[in-house]
N, CA, C and O atoms as a GROMACS GRO file, in nm:
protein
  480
    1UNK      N    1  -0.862  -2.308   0.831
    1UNK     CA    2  -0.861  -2.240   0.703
    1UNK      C    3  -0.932  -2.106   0.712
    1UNK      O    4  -0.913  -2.020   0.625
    2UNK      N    5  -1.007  -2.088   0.808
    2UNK     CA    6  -1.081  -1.980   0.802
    2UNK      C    7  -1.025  -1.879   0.861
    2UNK      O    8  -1.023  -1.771   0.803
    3UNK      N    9  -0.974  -1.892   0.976
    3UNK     CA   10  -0.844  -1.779   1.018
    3UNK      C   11  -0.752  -1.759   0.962
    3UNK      O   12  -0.693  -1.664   1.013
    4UNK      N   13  -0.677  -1.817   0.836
    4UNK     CA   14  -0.589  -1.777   0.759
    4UNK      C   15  -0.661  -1.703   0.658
    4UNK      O   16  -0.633  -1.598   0.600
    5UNK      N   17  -0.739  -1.764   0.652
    5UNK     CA   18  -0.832  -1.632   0.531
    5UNK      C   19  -0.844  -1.519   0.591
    5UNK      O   20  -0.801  -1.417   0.536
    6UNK      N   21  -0.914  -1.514   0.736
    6UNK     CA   22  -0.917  -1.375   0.767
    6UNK      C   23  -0.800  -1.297   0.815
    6UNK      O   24  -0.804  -1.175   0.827
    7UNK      N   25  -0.736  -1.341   0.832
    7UNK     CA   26  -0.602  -1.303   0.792
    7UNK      C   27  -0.538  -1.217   0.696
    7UNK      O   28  -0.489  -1.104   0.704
    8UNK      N   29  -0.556  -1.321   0.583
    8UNK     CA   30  -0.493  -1.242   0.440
    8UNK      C   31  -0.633  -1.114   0.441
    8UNK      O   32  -0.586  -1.002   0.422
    9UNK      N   33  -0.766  -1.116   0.457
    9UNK     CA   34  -0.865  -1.071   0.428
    9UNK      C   35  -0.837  -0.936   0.496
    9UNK      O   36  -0.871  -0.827   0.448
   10UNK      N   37  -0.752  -0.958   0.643
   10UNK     CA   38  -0.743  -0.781   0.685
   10UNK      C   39  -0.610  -0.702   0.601
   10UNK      O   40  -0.616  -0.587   0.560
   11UNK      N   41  -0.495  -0.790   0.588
   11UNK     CA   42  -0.395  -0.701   0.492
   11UNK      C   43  -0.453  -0.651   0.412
   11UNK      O   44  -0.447  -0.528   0.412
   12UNK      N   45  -0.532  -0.715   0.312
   12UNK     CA   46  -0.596  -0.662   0.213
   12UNK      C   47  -0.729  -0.550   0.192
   12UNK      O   48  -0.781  -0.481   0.104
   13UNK      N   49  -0.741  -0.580   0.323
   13UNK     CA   50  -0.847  -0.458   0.344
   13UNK      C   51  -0.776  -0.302   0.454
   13UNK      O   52  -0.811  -0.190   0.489
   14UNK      N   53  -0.653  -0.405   0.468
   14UNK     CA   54  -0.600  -0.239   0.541
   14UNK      C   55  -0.525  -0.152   0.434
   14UNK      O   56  -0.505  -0.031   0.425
   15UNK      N   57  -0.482  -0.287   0.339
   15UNK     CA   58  -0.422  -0.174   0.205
   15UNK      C   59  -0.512  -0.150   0.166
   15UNK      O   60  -0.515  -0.027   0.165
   16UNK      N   61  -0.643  -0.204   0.110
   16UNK     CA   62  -0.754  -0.080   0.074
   16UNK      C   63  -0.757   0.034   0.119
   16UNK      O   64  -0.710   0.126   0.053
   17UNK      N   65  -0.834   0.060   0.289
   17UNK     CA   66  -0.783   0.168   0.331
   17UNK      C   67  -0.692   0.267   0.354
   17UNK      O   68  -0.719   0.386   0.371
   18UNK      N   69  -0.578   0.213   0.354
   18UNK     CA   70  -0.487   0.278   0.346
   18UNK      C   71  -0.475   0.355   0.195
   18UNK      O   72  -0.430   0.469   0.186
   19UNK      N   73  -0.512   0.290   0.098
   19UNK     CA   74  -0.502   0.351  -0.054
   19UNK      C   75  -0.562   0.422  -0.078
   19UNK      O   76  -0.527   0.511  -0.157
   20UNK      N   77  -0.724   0.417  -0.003
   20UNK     CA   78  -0.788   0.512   0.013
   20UNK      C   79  -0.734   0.672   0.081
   20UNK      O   80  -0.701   0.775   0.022
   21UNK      N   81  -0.740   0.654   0.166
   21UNK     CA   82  -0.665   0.743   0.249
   21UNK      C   83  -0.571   0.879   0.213
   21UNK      O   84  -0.562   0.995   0.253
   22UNK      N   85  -0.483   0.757   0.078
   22UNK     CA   86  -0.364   0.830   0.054
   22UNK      C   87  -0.440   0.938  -0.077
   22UNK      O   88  -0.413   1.049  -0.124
   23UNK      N   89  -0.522   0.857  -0.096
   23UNK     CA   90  -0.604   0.916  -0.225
   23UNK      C   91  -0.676   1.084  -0.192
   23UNK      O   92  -0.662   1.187  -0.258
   24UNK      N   93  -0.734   1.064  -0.097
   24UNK     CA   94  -0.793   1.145  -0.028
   24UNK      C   95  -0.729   1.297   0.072
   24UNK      O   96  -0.767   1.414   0.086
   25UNK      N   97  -0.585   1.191   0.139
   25UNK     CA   98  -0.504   1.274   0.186
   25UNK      C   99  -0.499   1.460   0.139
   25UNK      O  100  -0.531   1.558   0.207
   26UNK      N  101  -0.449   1.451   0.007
   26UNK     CA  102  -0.482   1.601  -0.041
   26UNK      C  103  -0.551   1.693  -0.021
   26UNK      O  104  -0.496   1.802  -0.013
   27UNK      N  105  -0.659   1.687  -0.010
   27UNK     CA  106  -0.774   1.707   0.045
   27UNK      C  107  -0.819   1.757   0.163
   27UNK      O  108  -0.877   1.863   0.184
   28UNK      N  109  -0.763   1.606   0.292
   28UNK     CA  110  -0.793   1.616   0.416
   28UNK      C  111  -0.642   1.678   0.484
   28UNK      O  112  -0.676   1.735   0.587
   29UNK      N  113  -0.562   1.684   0.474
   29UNK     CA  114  -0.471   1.746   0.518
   29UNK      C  115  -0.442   1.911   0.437
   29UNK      O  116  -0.416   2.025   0.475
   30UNK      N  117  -0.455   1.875   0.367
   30UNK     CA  118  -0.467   2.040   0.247
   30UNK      C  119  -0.353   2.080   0.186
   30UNK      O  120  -0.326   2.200   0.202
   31UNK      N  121  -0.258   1.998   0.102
   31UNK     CA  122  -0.181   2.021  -0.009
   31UNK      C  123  -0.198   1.966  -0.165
   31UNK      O  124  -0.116   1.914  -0.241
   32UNK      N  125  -0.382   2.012  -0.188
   32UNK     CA  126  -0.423   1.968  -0.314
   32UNK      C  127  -0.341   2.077  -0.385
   32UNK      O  128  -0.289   2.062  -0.496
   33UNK      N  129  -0.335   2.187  -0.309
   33UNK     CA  130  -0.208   2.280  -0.428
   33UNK      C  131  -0.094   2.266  -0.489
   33UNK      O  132  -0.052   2.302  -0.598
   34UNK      N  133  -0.036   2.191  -0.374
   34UNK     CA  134   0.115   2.126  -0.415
   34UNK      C  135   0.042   1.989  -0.546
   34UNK      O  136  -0.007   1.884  -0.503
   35UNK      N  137   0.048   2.008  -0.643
   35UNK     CA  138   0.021   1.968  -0.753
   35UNK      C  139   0.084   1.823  -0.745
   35UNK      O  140   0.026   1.714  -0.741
   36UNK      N  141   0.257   1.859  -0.742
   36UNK     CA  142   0.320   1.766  -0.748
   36UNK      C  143   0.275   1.608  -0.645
   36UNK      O  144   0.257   1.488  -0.670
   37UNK      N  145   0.271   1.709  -0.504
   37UNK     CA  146   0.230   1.586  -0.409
   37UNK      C  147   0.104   1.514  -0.453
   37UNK      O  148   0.088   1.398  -0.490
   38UNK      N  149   0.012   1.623  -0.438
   38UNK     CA  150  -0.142   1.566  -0.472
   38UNK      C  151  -0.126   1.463  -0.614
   38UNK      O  152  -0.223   1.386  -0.611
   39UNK      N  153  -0.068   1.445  -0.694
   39UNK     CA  154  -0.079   1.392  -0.790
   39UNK      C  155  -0.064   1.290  -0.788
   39UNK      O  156  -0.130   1.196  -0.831
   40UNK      N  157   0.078   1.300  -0.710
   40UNK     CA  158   0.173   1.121  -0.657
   40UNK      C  159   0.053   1.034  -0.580
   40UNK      O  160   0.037   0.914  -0.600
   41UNK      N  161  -0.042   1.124  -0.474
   41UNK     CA  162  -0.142   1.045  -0.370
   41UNK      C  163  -0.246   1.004  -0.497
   41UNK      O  164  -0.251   0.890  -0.544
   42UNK      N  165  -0.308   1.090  -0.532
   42UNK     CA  166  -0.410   1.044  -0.616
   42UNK      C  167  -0.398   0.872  -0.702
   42UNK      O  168  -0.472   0.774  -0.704
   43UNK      N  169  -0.227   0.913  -0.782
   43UNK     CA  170  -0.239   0.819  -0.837
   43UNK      C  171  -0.164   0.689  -0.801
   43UNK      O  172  -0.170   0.604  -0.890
   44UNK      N  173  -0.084   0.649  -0.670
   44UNK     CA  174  -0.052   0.585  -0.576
   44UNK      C  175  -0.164   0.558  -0.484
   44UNK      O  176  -0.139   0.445  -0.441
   45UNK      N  177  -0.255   0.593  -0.437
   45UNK     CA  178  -0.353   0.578  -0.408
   45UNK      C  179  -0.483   0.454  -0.419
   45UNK      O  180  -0.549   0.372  -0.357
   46UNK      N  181  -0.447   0.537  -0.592
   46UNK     CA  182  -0.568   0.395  -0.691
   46UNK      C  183  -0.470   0.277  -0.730
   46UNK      O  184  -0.499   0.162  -0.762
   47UNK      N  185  -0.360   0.329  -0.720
   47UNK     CA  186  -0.284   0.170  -0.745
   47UNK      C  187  -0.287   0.117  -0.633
   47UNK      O  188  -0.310  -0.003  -0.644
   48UNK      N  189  -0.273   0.152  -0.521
   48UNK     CA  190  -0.264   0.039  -0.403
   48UNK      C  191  -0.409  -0.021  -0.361
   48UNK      O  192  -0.434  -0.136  -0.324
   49UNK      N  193  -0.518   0.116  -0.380
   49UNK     CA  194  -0.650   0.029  -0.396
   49UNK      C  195  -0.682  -0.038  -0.430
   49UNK      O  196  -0.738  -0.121  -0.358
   50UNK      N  197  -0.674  -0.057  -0.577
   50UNK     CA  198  -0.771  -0.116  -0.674
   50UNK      C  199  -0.611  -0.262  -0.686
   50UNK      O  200  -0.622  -0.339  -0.780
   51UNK      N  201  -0.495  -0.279  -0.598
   51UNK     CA  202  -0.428  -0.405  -0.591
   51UNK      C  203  -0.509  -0.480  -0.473
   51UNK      O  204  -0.569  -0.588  -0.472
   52UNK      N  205  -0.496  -0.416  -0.408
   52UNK     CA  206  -0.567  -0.480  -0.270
   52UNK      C  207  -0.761  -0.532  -0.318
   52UNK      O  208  -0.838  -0.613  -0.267
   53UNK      N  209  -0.771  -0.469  -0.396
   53UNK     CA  210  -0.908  -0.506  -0.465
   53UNK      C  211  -0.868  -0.630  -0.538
   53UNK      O  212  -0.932  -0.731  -0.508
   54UNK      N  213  -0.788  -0.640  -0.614
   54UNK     CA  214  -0.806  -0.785  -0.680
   54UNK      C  215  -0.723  -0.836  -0.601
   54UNK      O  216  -0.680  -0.909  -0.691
   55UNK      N  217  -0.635  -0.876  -0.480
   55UNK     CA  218  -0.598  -0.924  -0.389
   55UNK      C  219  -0.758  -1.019  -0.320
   55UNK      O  220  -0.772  -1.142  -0.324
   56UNK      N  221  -0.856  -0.920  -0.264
   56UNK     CA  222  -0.920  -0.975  -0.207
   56UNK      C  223  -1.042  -1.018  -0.337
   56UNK      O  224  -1.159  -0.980  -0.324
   57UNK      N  225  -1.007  -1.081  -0.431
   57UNK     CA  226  -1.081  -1.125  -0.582
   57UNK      C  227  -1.020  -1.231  -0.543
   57UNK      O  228  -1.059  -1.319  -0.466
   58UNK      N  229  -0.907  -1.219  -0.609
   58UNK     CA  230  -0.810  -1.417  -0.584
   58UNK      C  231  -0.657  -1.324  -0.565
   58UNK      O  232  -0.622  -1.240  -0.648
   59UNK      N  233  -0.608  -1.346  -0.488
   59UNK     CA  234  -0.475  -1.354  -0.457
   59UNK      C  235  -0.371  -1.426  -0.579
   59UNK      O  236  -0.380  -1.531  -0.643
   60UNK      N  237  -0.267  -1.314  -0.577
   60UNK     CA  238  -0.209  -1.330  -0.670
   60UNK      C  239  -0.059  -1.297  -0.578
   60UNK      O  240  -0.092  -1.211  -0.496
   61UNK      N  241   0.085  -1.329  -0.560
   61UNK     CA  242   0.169  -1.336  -0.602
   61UNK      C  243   0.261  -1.196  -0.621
   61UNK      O  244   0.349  -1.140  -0.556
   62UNK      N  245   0.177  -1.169  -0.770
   62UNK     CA  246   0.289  -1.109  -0.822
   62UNK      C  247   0.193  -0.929  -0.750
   62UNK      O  248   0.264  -0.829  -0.740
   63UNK      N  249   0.103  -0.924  -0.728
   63UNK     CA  250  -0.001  -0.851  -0.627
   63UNK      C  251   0.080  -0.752  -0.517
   63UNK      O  252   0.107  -0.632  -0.505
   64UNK      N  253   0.096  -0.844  -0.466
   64UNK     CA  254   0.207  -0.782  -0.335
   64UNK      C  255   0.340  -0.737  -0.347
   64UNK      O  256   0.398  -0.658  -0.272
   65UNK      N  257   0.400  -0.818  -0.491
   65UNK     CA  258   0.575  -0.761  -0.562
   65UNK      C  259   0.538  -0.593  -0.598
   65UNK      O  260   0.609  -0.493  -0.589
   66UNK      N  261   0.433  -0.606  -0.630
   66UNK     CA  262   0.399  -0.473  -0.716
   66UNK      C  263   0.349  -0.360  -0.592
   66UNK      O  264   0.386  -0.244  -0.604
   67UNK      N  265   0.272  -0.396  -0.484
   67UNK     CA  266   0.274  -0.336  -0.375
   67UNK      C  267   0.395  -0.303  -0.286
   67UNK      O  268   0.406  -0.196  -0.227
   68UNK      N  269   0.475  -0.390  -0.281
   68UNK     CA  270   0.562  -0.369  -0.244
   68UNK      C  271   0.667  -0.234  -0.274
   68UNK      O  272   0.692  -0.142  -0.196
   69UNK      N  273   0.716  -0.254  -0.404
   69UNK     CA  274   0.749  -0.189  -0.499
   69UNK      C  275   0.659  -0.058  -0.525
   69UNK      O  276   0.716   0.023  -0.598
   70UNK      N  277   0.524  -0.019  -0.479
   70UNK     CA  278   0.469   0.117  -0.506
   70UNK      C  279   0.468   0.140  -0.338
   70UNK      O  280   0.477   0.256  -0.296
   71UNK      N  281   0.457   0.029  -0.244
   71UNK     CA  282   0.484   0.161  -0.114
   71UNK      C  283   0.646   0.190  -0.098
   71UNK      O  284   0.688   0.288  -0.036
   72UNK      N  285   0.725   0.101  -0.156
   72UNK     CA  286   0.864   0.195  -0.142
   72UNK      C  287   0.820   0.306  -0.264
   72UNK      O  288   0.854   0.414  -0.218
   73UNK      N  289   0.771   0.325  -0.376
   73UNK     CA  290   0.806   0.475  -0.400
   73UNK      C  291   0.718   0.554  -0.330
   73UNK      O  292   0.732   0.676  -0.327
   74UNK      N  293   0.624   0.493  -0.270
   74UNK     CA  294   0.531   0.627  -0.183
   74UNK      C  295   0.630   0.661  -0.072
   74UNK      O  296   0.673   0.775  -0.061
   75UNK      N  297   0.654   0.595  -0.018
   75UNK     CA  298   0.762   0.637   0.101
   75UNK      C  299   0.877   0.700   0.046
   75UNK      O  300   0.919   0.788   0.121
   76UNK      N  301   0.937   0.687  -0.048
   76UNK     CA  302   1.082   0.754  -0.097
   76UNK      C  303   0.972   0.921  -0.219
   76UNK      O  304   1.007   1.032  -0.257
   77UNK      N  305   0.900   0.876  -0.227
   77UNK     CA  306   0.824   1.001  -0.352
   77UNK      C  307   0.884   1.102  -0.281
   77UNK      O  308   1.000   1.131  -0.313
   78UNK      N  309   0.828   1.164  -0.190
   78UNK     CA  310   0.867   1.297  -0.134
   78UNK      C  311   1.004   1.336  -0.170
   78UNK      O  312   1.012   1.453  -0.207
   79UNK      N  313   1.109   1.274  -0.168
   79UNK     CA  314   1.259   1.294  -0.192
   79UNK      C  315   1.254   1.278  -0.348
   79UNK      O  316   1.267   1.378  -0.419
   80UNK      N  317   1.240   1.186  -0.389
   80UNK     CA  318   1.260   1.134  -0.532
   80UNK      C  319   1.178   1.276  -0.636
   80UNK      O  320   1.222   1.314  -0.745
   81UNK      N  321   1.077   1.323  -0.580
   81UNK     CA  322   0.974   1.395  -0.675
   81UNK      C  323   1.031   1.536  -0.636
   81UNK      O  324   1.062   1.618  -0.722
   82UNK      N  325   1.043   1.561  -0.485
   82UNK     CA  326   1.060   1.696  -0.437
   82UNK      C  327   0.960   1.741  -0.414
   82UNK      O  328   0.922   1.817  -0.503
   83UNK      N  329   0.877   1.725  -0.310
   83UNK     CA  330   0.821   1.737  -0.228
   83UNK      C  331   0.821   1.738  -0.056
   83UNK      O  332   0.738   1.766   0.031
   84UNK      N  333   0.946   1.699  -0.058
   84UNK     CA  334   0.998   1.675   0.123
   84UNK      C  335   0.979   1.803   0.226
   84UNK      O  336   0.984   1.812   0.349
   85UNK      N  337   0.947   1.927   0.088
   85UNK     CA  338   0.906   2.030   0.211
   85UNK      C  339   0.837   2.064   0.260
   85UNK      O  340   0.843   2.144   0.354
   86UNK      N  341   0.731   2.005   0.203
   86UNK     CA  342   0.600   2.008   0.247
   86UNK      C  343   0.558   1.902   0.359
   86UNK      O  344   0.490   1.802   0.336
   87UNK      N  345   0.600   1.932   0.463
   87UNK     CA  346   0.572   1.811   0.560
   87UNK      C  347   0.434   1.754   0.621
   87UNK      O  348   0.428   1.657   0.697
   88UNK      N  349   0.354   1.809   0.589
   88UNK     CA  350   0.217   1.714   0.619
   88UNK      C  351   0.230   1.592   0.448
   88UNK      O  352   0.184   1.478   0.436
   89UNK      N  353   0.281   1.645   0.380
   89UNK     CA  354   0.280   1.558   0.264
   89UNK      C  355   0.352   1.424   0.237
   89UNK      O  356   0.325   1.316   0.184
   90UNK      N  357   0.502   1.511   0.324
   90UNK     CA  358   0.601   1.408   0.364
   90UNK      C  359   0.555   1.286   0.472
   90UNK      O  360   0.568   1.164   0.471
   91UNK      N  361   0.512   1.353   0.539
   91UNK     CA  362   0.483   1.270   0.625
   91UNK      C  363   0.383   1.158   0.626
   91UNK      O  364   0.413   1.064   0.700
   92UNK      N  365   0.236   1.145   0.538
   92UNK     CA  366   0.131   1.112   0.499
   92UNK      C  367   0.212   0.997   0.389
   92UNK      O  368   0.166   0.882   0.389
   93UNK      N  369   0.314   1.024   0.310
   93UNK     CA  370   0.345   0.937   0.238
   93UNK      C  371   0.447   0.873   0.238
   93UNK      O  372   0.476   0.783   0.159
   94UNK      N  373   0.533   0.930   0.360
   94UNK     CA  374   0.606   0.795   0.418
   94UNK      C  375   0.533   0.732   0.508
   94UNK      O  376   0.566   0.614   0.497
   95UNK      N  377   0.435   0.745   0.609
   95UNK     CA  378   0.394   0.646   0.679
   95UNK      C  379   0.304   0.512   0.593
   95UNK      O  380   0.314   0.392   0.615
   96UNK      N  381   0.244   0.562   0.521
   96UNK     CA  382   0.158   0.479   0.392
   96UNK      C  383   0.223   0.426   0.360
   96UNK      O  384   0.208   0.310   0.401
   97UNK      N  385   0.353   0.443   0.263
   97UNK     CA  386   0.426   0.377   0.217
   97UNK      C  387   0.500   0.297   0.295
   97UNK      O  388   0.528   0.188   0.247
   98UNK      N  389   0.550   0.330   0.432
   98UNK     CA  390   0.590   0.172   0.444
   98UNK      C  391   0.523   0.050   0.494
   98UNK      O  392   0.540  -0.072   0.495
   99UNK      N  393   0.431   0.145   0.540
   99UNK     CA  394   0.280   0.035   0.577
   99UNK      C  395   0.266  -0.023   0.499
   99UNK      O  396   0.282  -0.143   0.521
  100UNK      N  397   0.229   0.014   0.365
  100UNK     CA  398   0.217  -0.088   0.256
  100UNK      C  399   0.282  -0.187   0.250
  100UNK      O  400   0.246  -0.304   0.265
  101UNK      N  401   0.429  -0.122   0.219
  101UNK     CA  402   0.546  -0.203   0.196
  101UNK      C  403   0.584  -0.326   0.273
  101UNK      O  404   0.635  -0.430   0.231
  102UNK      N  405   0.539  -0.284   0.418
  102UNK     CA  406   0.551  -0.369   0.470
  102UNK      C  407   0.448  -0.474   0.482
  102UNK      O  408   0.481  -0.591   0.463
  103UNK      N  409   0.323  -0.443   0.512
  103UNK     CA  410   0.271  -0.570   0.472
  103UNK      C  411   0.224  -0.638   0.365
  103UNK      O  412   0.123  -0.708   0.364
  104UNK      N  413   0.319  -0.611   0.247
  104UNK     CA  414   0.344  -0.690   0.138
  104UNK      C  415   0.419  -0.742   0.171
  104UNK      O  416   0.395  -0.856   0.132
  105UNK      N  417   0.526  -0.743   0.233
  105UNK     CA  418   0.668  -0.827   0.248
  105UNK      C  419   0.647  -0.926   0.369
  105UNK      O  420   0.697  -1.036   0.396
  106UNK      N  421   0.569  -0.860   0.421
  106UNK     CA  422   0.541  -0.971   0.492
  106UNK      C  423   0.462  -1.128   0.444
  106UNK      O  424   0.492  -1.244   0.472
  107UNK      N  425   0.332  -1.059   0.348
  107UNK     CA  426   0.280  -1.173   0.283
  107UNK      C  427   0.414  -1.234   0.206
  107UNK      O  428   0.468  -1.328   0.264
  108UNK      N  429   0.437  -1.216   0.154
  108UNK     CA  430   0.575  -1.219   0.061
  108UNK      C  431   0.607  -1.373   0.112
  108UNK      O  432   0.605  -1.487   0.064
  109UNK      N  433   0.645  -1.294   0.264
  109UNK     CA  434   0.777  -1.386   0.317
  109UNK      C  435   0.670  -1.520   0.386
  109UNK      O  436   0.712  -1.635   0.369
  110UNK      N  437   0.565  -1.506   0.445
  110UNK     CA  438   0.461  -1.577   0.442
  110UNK      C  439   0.455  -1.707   0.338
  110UNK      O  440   0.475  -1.824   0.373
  111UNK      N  441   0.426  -1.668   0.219
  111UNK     CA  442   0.426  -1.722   0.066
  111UNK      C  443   0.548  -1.824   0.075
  111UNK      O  444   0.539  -1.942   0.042
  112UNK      N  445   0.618  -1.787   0.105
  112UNK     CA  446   0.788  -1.863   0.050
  112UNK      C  447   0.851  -1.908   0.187
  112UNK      O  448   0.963  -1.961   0.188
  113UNK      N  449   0.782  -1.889   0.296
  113UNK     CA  450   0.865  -1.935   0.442
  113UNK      C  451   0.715  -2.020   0.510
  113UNK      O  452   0.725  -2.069   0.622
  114UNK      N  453   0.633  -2.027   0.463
  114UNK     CA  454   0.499  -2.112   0.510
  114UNK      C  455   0.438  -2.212   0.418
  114UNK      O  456   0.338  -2.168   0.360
  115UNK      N  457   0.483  -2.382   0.377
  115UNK     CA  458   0.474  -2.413   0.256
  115UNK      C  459   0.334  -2.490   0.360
  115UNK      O  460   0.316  -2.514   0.480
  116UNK      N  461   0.245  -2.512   0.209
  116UNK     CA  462   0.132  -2.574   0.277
  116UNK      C  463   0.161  -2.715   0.361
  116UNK      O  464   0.251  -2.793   0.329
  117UNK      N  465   0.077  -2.733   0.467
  117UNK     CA  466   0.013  -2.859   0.524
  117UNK      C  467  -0.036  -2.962   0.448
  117UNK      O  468  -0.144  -2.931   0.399
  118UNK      N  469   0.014  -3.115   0.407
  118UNK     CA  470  -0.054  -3.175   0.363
  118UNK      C  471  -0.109  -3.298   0.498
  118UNK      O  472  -0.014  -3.344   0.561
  119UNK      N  473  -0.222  -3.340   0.532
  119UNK     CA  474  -0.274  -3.388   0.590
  119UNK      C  475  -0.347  -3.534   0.574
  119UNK      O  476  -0.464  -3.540   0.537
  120UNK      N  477  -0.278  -3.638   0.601
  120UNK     CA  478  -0.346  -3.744   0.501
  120UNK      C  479  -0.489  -3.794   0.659
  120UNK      O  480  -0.576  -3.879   0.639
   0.00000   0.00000   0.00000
């Protein structure tokens, strides 16, 4: 039980970081000017943080649908918003985003393809 915890315990702490990151990105790469981009990180950012924050509170489910679902728009934002020309921007928020994405889908598939052990 304790390696499956630490388990779920690093997804959830790499989407922290990672949310962090994206938050910050603006900043550390330097398109706080591009308004548009910086805006999408900022506030994609605190959503993937502060999920992965109550992730590692109690795990929820519907947690990771919703992660899921915000690293595909971090990964598609750049196109969708118009931002794709800015390529340190592009680039910063497709790799995030499918990182995310993906290891939500992975818990996901985890959830629904790993039914518990009962042990008498």
């Amino acid at each position: 039980m304790v390696q499956k915890l630490s388990k779920e315990i690093v997804g959830d702490a790499l989407k922290m970081l990672l949310g962090v990151v994206l938050f910050v990105s603006p900043w550390l790469v330097g398109y706080a000017s591009d308004t548009t981009a910086a805006w999408n990180a900022w506030a994609s950012g605190i959503v993937i943080a502060g999920l992965a924050v109550a992730a590692l509170t109690a795990f929820a489910e519907w947690e990771e649908w919703v992660n899921l679902v915000v690293g595909a728009w971090v990964a598609a934002s750049p196109w969708l918003v118009g931002f794709a020309s800015h390529a340190s921007a592009m680039k910063i928020h497709l790799v995030i985003g499918i990182i995310v994405a993906l290891i939500a889908a992975i818990r996901l598939w985890f959830v629904h393809n790993n039914p518990p052990r009962v042990t008498a």
